[in-house]
DRENDO-1510 file (C-alpha; in Angstrom, 1 decimal, always signed):
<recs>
REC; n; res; u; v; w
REC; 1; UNK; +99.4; +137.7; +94.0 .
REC; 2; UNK; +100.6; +134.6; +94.8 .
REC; 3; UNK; +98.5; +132.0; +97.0 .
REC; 4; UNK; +100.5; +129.8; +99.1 .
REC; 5; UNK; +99.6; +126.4; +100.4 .
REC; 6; UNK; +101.7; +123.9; +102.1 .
REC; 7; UNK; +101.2; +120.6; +103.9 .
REC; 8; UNK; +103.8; +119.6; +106.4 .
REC; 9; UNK; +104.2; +115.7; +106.7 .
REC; 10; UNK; +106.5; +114.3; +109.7 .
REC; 11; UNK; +107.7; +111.1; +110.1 .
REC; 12; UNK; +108.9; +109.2; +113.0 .
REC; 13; UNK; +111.3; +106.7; +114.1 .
REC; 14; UNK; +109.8; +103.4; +114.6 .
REC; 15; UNK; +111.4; +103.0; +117.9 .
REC; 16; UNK; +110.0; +105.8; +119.5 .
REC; 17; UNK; +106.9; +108.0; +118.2 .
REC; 18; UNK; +107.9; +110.7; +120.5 .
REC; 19; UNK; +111.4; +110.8; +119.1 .
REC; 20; UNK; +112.4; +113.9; +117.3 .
REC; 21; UNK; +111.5; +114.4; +113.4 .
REC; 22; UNK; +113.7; +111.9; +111.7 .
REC; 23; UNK; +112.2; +113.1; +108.1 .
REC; 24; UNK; +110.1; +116.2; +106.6 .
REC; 25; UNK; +108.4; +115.9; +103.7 .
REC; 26; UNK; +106.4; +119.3; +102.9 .
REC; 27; UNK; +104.3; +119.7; +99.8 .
REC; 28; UNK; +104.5; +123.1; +98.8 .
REC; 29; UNK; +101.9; +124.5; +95.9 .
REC; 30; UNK; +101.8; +127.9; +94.9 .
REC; 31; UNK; +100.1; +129.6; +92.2 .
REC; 32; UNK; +99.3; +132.9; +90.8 .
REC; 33; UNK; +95.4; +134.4; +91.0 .
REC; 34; UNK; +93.9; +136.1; +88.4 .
REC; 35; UNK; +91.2; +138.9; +88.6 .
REC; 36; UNK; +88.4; +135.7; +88.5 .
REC; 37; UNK; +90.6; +133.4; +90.7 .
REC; 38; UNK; +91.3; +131.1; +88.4 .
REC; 39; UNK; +94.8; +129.5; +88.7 .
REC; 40; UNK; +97.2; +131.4; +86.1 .
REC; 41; UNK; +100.2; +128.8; +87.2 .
REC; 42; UNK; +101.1; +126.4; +89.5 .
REC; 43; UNK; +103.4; +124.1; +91.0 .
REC; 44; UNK; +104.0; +121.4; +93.5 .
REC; 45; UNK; +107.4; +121.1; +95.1 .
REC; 46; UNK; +108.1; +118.4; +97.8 .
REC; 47; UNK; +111.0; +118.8; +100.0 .
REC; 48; UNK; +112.7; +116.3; +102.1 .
REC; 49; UNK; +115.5; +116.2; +104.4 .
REC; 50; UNK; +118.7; +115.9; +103.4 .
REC; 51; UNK; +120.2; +112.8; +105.7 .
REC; 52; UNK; +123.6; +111.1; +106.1 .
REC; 53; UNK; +124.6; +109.6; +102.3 .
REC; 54; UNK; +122.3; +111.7; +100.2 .
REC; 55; UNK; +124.5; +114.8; +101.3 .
REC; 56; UNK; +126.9; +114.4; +98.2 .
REC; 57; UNK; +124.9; +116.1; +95.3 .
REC; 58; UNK; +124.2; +118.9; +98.0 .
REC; 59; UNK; +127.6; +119.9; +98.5 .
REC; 60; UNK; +128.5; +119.4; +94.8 .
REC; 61; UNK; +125.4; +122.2; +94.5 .
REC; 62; UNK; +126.8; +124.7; +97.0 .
REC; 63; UNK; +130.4; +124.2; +95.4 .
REC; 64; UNK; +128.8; +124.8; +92.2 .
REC; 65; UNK; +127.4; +128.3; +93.4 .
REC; 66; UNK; +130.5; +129.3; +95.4 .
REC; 67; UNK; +128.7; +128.8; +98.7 .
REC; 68; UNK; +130.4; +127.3; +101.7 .
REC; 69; UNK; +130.1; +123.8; +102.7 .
REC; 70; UNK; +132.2; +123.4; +105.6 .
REC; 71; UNK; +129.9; +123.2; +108.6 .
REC; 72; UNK; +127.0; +121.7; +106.9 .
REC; 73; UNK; +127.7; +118.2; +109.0 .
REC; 74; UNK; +127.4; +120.4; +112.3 .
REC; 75; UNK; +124.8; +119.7; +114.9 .
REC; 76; UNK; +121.7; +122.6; +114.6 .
REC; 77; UNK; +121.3; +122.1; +111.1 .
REC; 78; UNK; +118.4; +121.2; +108.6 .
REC; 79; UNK; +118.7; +120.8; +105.3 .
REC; 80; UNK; +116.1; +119.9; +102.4 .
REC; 81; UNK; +116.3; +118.7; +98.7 .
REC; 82; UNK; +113.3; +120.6; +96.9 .
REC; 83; UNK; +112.2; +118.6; +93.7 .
REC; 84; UNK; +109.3; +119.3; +91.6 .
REC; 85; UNK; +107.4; +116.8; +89.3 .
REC; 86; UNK; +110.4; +114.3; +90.5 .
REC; 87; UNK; +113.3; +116.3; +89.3 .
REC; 88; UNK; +115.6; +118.5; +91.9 .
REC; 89; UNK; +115.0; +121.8; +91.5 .
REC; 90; UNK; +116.6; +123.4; +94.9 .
REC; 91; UNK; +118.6; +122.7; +98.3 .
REC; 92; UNK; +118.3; +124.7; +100.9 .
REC; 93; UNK; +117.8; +124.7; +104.5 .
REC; 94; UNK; +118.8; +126.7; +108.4 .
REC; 95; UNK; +120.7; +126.7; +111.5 .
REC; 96; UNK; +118.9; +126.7; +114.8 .
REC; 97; UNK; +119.9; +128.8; +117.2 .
REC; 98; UNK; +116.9; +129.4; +120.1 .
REC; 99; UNK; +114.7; +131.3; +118.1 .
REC; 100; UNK; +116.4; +132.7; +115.6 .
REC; 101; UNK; +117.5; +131.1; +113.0 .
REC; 102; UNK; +120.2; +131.4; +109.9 .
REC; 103; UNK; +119.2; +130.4; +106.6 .
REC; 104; UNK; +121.6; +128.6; +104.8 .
REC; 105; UNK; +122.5; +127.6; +101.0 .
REC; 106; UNK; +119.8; +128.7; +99.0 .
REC; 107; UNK; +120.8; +126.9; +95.7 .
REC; 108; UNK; +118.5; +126.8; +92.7 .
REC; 109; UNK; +119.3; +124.5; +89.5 .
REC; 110; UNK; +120.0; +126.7; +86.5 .
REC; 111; UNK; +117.0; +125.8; +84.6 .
REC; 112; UNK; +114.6; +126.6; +87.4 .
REC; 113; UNK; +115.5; +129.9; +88.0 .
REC; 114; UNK; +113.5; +133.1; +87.3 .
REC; 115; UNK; +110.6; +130.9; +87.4 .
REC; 116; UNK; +109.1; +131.7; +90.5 .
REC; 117; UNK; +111.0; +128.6; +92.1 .
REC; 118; UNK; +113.4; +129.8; +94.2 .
REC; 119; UNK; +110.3; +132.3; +96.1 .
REC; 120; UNK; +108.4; +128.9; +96.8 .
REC; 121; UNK; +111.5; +127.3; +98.3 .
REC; 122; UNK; +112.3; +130.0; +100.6 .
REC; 123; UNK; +109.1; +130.1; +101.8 .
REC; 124; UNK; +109.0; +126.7; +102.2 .
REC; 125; UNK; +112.0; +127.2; +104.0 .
REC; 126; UNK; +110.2; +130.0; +106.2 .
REC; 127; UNK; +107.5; +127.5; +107.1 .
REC; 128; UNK; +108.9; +124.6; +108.5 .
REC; 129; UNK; +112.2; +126.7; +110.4 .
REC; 130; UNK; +108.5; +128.7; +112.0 .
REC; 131; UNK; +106.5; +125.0; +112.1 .
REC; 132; UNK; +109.9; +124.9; +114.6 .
REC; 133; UNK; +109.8; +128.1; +116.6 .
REC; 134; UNK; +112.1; +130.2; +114.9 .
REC; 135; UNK; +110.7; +133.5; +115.0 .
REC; 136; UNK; +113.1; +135.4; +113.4 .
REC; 137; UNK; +115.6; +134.4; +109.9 .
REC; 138; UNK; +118.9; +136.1; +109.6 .
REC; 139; UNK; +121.0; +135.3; +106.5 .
REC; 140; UNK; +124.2; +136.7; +104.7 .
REC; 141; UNK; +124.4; +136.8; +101.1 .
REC; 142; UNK; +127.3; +138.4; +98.6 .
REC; 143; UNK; +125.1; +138.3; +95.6 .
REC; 144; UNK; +121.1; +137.8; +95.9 .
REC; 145; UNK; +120.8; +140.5; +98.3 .
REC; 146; UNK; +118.0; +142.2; +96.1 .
REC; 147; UNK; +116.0; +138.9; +95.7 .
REC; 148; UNK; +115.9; +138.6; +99.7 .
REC; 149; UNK; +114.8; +142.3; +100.0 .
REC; 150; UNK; +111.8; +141.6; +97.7 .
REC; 151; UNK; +111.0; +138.2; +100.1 .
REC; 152; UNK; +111.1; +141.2; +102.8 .
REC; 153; UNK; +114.6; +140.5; +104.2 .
REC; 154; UNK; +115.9; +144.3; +105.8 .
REC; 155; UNK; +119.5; +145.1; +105.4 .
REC; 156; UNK; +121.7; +145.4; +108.4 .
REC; 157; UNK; +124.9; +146.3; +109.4 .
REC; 158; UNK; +126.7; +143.1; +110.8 .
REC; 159; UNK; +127.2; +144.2; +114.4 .
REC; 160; UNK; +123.5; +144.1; +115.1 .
REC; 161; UNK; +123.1; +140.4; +114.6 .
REC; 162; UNK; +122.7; +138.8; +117.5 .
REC; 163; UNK; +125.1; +137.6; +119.5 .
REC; 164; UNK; +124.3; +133.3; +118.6 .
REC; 165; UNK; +123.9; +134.1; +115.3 .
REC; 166; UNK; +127.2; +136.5; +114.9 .
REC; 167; UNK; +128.9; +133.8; +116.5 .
REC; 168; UNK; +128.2; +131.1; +113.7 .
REC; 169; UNK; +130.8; +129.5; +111.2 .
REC; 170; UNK; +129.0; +131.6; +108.8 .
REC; 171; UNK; +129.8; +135.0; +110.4 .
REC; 172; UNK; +132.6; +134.0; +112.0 .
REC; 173; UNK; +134.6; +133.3; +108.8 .
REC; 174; UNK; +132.7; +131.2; +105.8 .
REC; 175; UNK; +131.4; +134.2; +104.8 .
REC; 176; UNK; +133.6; +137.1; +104.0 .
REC; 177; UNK; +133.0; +140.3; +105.5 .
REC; 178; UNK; +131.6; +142.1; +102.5 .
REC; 179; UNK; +128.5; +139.6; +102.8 .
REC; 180; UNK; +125.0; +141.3; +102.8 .
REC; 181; UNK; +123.5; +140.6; +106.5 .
REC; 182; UNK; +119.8; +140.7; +106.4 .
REC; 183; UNK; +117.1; +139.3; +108.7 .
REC; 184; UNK; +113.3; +139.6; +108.4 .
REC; 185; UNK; +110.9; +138.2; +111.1 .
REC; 186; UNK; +108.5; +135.6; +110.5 .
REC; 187; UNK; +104.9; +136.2; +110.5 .
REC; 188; UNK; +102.9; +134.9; +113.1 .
REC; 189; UNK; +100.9; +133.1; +110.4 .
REC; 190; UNK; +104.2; +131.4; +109.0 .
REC; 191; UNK; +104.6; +130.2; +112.9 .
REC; 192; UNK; +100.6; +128.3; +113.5 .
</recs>
């Protein structure tokens, strides 16, 4: 069983506090129970928002994994570096569209996979697109279709997306039509 904790850190514009979120930083630890609770494993990844410049080893991430990058740049988007002990170990990150959402570009680095990683960034992911009122995900995928139905993603056939979400880049055409659709709502928990 894995235990999940995370802390959710916001940071403001100096020129107005009431702005919107200008930068996320979560801290994300999860670790593994045993029978006498003791902690088996852990780790603690941060993630911060991917801004402006810093957007460059991103797209060099999704090219790398054959995922598009051509609407990244568009308005409705958030998208977070996920390191761990200082080193980048993920991107990933959602469009917003009312509350449902689209997760986008799950990449993790070679060397971090099938370590447990990529589980605690998508539910890091989870948490702050719910810490934002998205109540449901959608997401299309051509290869990891079996990892998102363990994280309790349902398959779907295309045409029952909704009608914001069918109507994204990613439906629309970055995605070819063979692509997995699947969507999973978030627990009420995941949205306190």
């Amino acid at each position: 069983i894995w235990k999940i904790e995370y802390t959710l850190w916001r940071i403001f514009g100096k020129a107005n506090m009431m702005s919107a979120v200008s930068a996320c930083a979560l801290t994300f630890h999860a670790y593994r129970h045993n029978g006498d609770q003791r902690r088996e494993r852990g780790m603690m990844i941060q993630a911060t928002e991917i801004a402006g410049g810093q957007s460059q080893r991103f797209r060099d991430a999704l090219k790398s994994a054959d995922l598009p990058a051509g609407d990244i740049d568009l308005p409705g988007r958030a998208f977070f570096e996920f390191t761990l002990d200082g080193d980048t170990v993920a991107w990933g990150g959602f469009e917003t569209h009312g509350t449902d959402g689209l997760l986008r570009s799950l990449v993790v680095g070679p060397a971090y996979r099938s370590k447990g990683v990529g589980v605690s960034v998508l539910r890091a992911i989870e948490a702050i697109a719910a810490e934002q009122g998205i109540a449901r995900f959608h997401l299309l995928t051509t290869s990891a279709s079996g990892f998102f139905e363990q994280q309790g993603y349902a398959v779907n056939q295309r045409v029952s997306a909704p009608p914001l979400i069918s109507q994204t880049e990613q439906f629309m055409g970055l995605c070819p039509g063979s692509a997995c659709y699947m969507c999973k709502a978030l627990s009420a928990n995941a949205r306190k």
